[in-house]
C-alpha positions as CSV (number, residue, x, y, z in Angstrom):
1,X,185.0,73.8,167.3
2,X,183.4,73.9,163.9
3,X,186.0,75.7,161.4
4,X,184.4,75.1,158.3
5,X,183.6,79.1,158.5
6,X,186.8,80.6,159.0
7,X,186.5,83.5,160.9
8,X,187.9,87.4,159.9
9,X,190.3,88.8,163.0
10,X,191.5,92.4,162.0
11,X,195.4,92.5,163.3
12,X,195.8,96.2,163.8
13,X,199.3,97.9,164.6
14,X,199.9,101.6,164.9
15,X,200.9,102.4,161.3
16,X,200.5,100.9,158.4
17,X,203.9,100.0,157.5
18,X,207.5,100.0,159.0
19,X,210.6,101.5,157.5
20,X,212.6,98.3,157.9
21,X,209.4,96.0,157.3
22,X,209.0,95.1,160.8
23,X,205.4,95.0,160.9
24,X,205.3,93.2,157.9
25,X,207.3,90.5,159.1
26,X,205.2,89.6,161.7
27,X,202.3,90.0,160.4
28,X,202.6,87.7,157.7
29,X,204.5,84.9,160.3
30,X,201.6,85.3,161.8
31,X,199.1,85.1,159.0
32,X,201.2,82.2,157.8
33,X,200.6,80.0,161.0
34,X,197.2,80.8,160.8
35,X,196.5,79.7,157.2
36,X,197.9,76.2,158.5
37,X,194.7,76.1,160.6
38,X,192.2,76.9,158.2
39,X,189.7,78.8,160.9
40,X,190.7,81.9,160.6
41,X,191.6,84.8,157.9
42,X,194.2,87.6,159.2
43,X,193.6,91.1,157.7
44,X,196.4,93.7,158.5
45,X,195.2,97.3,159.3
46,X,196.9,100.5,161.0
47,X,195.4,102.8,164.0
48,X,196.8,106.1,163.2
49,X,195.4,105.3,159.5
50,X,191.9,104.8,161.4
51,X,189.0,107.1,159.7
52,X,186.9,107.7,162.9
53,X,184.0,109.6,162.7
54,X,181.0,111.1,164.6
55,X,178.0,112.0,163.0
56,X,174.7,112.7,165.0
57,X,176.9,112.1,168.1
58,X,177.2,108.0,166.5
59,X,180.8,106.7,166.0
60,X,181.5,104.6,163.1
61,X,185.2,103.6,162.2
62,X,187.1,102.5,158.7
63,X,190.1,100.6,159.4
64,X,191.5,102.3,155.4
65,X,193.8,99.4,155.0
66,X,190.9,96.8,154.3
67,X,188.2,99.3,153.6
68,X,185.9,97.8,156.7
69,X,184.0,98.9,159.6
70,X,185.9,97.5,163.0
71,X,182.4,95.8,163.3
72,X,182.6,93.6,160.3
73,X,185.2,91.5,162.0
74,X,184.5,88.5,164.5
75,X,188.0,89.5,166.6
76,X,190.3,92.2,166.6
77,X,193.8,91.6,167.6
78,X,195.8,94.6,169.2
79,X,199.7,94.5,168.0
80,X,202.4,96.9,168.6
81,X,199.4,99.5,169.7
82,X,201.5,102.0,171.9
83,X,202.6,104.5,169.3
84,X,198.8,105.0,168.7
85,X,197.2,104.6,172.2
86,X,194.4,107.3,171.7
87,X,193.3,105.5,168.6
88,X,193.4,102.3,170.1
89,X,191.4,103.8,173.5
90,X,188.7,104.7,170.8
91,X,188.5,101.7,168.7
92,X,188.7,99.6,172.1
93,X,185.4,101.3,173.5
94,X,183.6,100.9,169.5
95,X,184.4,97.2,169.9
96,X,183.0,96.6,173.0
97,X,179.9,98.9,172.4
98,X,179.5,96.5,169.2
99,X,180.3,93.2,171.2
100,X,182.9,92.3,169.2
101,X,185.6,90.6,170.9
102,X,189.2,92.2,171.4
103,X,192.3,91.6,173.2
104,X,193.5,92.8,175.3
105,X,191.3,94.3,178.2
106,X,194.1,96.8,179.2
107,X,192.9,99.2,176.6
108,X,190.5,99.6,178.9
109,X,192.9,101.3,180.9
110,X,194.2,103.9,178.7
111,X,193.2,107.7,179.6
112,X,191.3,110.3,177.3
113,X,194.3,112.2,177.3
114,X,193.6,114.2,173.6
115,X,190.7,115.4,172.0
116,X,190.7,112.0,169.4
117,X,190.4,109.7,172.8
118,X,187.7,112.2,174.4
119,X,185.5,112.3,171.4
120,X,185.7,108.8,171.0
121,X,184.5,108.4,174.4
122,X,181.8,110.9,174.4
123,X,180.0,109.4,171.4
124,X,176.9,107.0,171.8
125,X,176.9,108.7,174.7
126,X,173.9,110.7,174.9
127,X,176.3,113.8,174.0
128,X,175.8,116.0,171.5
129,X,179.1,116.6,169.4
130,X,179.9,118.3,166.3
131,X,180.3,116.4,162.8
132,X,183.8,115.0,163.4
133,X,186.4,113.4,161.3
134,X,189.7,112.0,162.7
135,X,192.1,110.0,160.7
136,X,195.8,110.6,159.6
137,X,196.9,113.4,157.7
138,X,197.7,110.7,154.7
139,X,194.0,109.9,155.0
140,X,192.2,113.4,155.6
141,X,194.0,115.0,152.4
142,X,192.9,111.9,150.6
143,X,189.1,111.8,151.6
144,X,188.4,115.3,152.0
145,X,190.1,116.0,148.0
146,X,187.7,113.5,146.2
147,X,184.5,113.2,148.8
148,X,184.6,115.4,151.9
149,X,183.2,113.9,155.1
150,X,182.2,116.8,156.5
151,X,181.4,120.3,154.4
152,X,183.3,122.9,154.4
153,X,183.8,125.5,156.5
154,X,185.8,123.4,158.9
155,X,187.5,124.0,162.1
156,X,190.7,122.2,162.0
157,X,192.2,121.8,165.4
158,X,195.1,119.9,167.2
159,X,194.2,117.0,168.9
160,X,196.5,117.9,171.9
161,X,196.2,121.3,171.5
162,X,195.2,123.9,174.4
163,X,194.2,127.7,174.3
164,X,192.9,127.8,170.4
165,X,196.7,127.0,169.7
166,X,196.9,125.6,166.3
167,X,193.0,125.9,165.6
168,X,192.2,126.6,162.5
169,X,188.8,127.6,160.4
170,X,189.1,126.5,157.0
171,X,187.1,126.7,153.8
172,X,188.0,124.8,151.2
173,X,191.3,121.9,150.2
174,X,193.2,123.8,149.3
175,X,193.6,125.7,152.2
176,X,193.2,122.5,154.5
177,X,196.2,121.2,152.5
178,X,198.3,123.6,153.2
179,X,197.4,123.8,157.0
180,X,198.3,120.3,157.1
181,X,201.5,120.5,155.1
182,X,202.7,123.0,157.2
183,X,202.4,121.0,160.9
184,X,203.5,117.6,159.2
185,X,203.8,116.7,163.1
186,X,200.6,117.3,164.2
187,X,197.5,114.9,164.7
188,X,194.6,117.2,163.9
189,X,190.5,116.7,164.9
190,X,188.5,117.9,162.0
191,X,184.4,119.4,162.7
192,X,181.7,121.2,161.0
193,X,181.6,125.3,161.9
194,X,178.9,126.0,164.4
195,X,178.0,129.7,164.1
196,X,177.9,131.1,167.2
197,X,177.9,135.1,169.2
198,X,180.6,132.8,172.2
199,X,180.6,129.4,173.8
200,X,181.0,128.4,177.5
201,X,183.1,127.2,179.6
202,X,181.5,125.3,182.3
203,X,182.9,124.1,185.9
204,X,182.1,121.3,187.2
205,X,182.4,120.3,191.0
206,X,181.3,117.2,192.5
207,X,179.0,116.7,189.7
208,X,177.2,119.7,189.4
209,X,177.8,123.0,187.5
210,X,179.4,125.7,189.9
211,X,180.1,128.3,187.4
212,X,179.4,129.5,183.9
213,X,182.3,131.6,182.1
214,X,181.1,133.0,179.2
215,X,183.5,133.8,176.5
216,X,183.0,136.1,174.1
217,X,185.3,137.6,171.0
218,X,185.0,141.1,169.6
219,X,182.5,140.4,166.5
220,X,185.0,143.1,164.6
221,X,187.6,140.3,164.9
222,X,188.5,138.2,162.0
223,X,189.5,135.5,164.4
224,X,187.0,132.3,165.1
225,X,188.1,132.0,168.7
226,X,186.2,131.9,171.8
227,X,189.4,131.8,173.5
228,X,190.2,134.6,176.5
229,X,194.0,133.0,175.5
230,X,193.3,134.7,172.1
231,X,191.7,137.7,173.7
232,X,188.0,136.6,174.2
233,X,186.2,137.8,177.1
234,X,184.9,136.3,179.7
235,X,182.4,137.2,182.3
236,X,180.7,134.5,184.8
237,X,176.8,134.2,184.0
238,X,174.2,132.8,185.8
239,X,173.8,129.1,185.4
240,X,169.6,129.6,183.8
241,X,171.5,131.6,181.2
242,X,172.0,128.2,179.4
243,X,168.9,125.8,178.6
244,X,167.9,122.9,180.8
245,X,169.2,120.8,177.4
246,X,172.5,122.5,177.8
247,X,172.9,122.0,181.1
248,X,172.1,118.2,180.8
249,X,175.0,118.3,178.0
250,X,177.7,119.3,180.3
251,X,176.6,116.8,183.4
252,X,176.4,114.1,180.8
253,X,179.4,115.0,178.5
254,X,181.4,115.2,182.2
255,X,180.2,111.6,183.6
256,X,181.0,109.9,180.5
257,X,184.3,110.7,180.6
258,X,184.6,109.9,184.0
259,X,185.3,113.9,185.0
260,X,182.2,115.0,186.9
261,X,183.8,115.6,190.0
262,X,186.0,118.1,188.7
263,X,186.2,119.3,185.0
264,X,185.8,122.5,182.6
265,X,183.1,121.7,179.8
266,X,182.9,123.6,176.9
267,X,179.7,124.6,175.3
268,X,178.6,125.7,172.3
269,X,175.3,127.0,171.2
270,X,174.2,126.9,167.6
271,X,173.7,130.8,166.7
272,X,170.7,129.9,164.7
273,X,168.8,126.5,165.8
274,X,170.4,127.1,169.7
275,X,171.1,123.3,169.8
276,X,173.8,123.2,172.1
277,X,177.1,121.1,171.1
278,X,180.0,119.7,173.4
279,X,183.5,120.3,172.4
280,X,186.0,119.2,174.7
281,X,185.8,118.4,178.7
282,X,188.8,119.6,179.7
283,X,190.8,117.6,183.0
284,X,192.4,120.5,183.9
285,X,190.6,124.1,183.2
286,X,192.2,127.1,183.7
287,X,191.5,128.3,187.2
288,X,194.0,130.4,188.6
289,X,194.8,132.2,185.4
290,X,192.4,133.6,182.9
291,X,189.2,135.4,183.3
292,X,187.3,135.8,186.2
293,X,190.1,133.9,188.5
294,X,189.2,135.0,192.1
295,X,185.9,133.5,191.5
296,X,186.9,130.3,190.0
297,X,189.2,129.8,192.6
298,X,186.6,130.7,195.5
299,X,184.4,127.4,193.9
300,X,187.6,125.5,193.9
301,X,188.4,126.0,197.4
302,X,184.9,126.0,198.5
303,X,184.5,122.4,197.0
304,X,187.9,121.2,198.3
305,X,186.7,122.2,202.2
306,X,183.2,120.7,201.8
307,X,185.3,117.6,200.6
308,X,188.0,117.9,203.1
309,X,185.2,118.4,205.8
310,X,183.3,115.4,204.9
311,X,186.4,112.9,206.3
């Protein structure tokens, strides 16, 4: 082993720092014993602290501690990465879409249980996703005072968040400040504004499409929200209503995350180019409350007997 070239690893815990200097203590014991050996430089970095974002449905992530791409290390080292798993699901898959090595492989068992480890997972995927910027609240109020990422207007939205609960349309810092201020506890997902007339929610059974809710809010409404939670409507449409590119959206968007034999896709089509956008493929859609319930339970049921009857 030649170590004339040391070698970068990024060590990366879930936050930056610890209030009794935990992390710090052994990271640099760590660093320490490494500078012994010469072949390799340590670099500290933090997942929550993470800048992730999506733009043309390509990831790219910061680590902010170092100021570097993930993919301008030769190894990343995963430490103390449990408080952070949804960040460390997403920086796992960027690694290994980059060939860069990482330990360990059990990241490759986490689940896309939030909307920061679904979007991760959907880009470079042949999906196409909104302009989206993930980071920490320390971070977004940071990058978005000097040199937004995205332009404003802004939808602002939980990243565990569920029927247009804490969602937010915002158009300028100010305003974004204050929204983060006031839900100090929250991990938020922030994307460009689509205009748009409704979005879709879209079933999918065993792979295919089986129904198309469309959800649509009274236009005399100051609210942003496609939502029947927030008073939308929604009506089931024929599946031609959407384009064959939409349509090829949702299959894909479901498959990469692993959910096309049973998910709810939502769908959003630009009001003015009518490219279509994926926003979330939801594990558990709404299907015996909400709109149009006896006929989203009749697909349901329908799919569980062709399944049951195939044994």
């Amino acid at each position: 082993m030649n170590v004339s070239d040391p070698k970068d690893v990024l060590v990366l815990f879930s936050f930056r720092s610890h209030k009794y200097g935990y992390i710090e203590m052994l990271f640099d014991r760590l660093a320490k014993r490494s500078n012994d050996r010469h072949a390799l430089n340590l670099h500290r970095g933090a997942l929550k602290d993470l800048q992730i974002t999506i733009k043309g449905s390509r990831l790219s992530i910061i680590e902010s501690l170092t100021g570097r791409d993930l993919t301008d290390f030769d190894a990343v080292y995963f430490e103390l990465w449990y408080k952070a798993q949804q960040q460390a699901l997403v920086a796992s898959r960027y690694l290994e879409r980059h060939a860069i090595p990482y330990m360990s492989k059990e990241l490759r068992t986490i689940m896309p249980l939030t909307k920061v480890g679904e979007l991760g997972v959907l880009a470079d995927n042949n999906v196409p996703l909104p302009h989206t910027f993930i980071s920490s609240q320390r971070q977004t109020k940071k990058l978005f005072k000097k040199n937004p990422p995205i332009k404003y207007p802004l939808i602002v939205k939980a990243a565990d968040g569920y029927g247009g609960k804490n969602n937010y349309l915002i158009h300028d810092y100010e305003t974004l400040k204050l929204t983060l201020d006031a839900n100090k506890d929250l991990d938020f997902v922030i994307q460009e504004f689509i205009p748009n007339e409704c979005d879709y929610r879209c079933i999918v059974l065993g792979g295919k499409i089986s129904l198309v809710l469309k959800r649509s809010r009274d236009q005399t409404n100051i609210s942003h929200l496609n939502n029947t939670s927030a008073g939308a409507i929604g009506e089931v449409v024929e599946l031609g209503t959407l384009s064959n590119e939409a349509q090829q959206a949702v299959l894909n968007a479901a498959k990469a995350i692993d959910r096309d034999q049973f998910a709810g896709v939502d769908l959003m089509i630009h009001q003015h180019t009518k490219k279509p956008y994926i926003l979330e493929v939801n594990q558990t859609p709404q299907i015996e409350i909400g709109a149009e319930v006896d006929k989203k339970m009749d697909i349901l049921l329908n799919y569980l007997q062709e399944i049951a009857y195939e044994k």
